[in-house]
N, C-alpha and C positions, 0 to 999 in steps of 0.2 A: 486465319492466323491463330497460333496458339495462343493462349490465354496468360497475361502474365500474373505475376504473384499475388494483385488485387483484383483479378479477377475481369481487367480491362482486355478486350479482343478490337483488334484492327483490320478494319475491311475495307474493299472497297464500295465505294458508296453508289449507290441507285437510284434511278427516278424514282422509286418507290419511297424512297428517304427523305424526300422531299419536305415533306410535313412536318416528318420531323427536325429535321431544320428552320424549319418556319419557327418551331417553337424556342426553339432553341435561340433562335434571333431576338424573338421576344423576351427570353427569359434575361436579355442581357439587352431588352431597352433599345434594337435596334432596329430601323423600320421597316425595314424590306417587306413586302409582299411577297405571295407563291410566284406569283409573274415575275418578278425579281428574282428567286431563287432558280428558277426553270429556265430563266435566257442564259444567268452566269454560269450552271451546269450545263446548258447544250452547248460552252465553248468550251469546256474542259471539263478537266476530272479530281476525283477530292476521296476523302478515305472518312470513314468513319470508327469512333468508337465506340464499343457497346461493354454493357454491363448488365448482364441477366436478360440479354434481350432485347435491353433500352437502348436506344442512343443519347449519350452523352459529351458527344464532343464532335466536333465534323470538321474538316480544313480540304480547299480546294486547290489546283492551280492551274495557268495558263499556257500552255507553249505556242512562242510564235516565232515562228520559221525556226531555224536547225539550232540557233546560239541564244536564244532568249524564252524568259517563261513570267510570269507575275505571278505571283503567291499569296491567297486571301483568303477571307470567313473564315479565319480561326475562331472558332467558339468551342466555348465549353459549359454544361451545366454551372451553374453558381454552386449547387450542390455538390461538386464534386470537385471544384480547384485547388491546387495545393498539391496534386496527388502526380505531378510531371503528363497529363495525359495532351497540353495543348505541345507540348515539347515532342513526345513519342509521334502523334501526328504530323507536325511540321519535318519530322528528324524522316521519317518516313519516303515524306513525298521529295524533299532535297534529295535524297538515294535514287528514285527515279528522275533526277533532273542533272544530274553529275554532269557537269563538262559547259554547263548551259549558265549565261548569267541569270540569276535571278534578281528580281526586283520586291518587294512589299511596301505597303504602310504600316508603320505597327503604332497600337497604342502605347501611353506612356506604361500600362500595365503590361502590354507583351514585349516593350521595346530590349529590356534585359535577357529575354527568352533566343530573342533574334543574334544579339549579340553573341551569345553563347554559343549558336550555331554558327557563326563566320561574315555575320551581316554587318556594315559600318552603314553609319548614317552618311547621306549625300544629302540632304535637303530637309524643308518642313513643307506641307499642304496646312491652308487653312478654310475649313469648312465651313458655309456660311450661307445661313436659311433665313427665312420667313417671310412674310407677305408682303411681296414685289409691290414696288407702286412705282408711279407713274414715272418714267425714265426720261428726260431731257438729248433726243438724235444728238449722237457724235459726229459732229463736221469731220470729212474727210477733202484728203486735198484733191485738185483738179487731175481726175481720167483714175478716180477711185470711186465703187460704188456698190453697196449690197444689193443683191439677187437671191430669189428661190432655188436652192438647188434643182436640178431636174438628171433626168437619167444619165446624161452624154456626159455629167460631171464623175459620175463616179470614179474612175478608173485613176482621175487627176487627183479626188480626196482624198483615195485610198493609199497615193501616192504621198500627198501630203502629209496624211497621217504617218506615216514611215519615215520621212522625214526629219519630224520633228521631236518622234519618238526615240527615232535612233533602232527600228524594230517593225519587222512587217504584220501586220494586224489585218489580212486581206479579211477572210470569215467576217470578222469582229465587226469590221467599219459596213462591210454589205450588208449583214442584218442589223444595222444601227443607224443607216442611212433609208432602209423599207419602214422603220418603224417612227423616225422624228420630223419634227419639222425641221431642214436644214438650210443654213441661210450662208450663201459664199461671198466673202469679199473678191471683189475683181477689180483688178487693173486690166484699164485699155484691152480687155477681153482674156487676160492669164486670169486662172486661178489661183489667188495669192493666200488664201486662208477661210474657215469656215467654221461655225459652229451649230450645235446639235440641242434641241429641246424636246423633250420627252419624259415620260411618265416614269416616275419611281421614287419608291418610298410612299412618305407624307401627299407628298404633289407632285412636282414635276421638279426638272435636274436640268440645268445646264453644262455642256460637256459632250464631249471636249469641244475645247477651243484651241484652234490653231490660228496664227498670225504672226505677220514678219514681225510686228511691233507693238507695242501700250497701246497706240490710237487703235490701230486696227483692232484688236482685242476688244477693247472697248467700243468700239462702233459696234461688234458683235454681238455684245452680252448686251447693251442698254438697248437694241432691238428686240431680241430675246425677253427681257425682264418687261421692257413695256408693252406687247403683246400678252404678256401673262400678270398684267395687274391686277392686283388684289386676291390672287391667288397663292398659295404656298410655294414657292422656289429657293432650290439647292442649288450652292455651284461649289466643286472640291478645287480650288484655285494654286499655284504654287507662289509660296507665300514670297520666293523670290522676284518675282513678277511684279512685287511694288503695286498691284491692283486692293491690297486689302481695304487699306481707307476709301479708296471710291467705291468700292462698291459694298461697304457700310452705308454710304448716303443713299445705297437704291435699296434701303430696307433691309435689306439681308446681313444682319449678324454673324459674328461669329462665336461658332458653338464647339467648335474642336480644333486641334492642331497635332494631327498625326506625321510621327516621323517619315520622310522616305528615306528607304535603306537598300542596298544591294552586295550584293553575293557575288563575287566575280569584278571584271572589268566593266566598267561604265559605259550605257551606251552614250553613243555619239551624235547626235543630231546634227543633221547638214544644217550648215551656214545659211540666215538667214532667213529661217522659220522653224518657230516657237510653241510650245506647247504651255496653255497660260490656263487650261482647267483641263481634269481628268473625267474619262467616263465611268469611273468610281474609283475608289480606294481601292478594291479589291482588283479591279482589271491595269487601273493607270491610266 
């Protein structure tokens, strides 16, 4: 692209760019790993900006199925803010996503940025880490019971996850289901809900979590948290969910409270299941 007046150019970004977004994460205090950068790029695509060569800013996005996309890792140099470059890239990637709702979390320092583009706030996430200890089983009622995911469930999670999201995620939940430990609630043999433990960041992440309801949600996460005691664990919760006090008492803090915003008509989640953590901020 051509080079605007400060000498900022907008590309499309490449594995090879990788690192440099690593740093870029870093330069802004956020944890991600290369392994972190490298899954959320093999689901989509993101632009970068450069200056003499450099990259100084990078933003990615999602699309899933024909009417929806997520919009994430806006960063920018700390050296270099102020100057509209996290705006030129989001303004960008909305151009190739016209007609499509989009979704984000933004910080309270991009949440202005967002609005200015056409985004309203629908909700709050609260983010919430540190060293899981030992969790007390959630009683569930009679012909309810958690199970190992296994193969034959896929097709039903994948389902569920679309459900709850309001949004088809097939890619997403297939390589996210190869790579975590996943644990499904079951009724009398349906698939009613499930969630996902897996490596990223600092430690390890909780997410998503899907369930018709509180109990089950919670039977979810306090098997999850108590297998990984005394370990570092993340869960991005929504903070409508009413879960934030409990699972303050399983250790985990909270350290953020990013907006959710979207672009478009809101999706619709089928009746009677819930999406009560995200598999990040940047996906949803």
């Amino acid at each position: 692209m051509t080079p605007s007046g400060d000498g900022i150019v907008l590309r499309e970004m490449r594995e090879a760019d990788l690192d440099a977004a690593l740093v870029l994460s870093q330069a802004v205090h956020w944890p991600h790993r290369l392994a972190d950068w490298q899954s959320a790029f093999g689901f989509g695509r993101g632009l970068v900006a450069e200056r003499d060569g450099e990259v100084v800013g990078c933003a990615l996005s999602w699309s899933w199925g024909d009417a929806h996309a997520t919009l994430g890792l806006v960063i920018v140099d700390p050296k270099c803010q102020g100057r509209r470059i996290g705006f030129r890239l989001v303004q960008a990637l909305l151009a190739e996503l016209e007609g499509r709702t989009v979704l984000l979390h933004a910080t309270a320092e991009g949440r202005g940025l967002y609005e200015r583009l056409g985004f309203v706030r629908t909700g709050e996430v609260r983010q919430h880490q540190g060293q899981a200890q030992s969790a007390p089983l959630v009683a569930l009622d009679l012909g309810w019971r958690l199970r190992p995911a296994d193969q034959a469930d896929t097709a039903e999670l994948i389902e569920l996850d679309a459900a709850a999201r309001g949004m088809p995620r097939d890619a997403l939940m297939r390589e996210l289901l190869g790579l975590a430990d996943t644990v499904v609630l079951d009724h009398e043999g349906e698939r009613r809900g499930f969630a996902m433990l897996r490596r990223f960041g600092r430690g390890l992440v909780i997410g998503p979590v899907i369930a018709p309801d509180a109990q089950g949600a919670k039977a979810l996460i306090a098997h999850l948290v108590g297998v990984s005691a005394g370990k570092f664990v993340r869960i991005d919760i929504d903070f409508a969910s009413g879960l934030a006090e409990w699972i303050e008492g399983l250790g985990l803090m909270r350290v953020d409270g990013p907006t959710e915003m979207v672009r478009g008509p809101v999706p619709a989640p089928t009746p009677g299941v819930r999406r009560y953590a995200l598999v990040t901020q940047a996906l949803g």
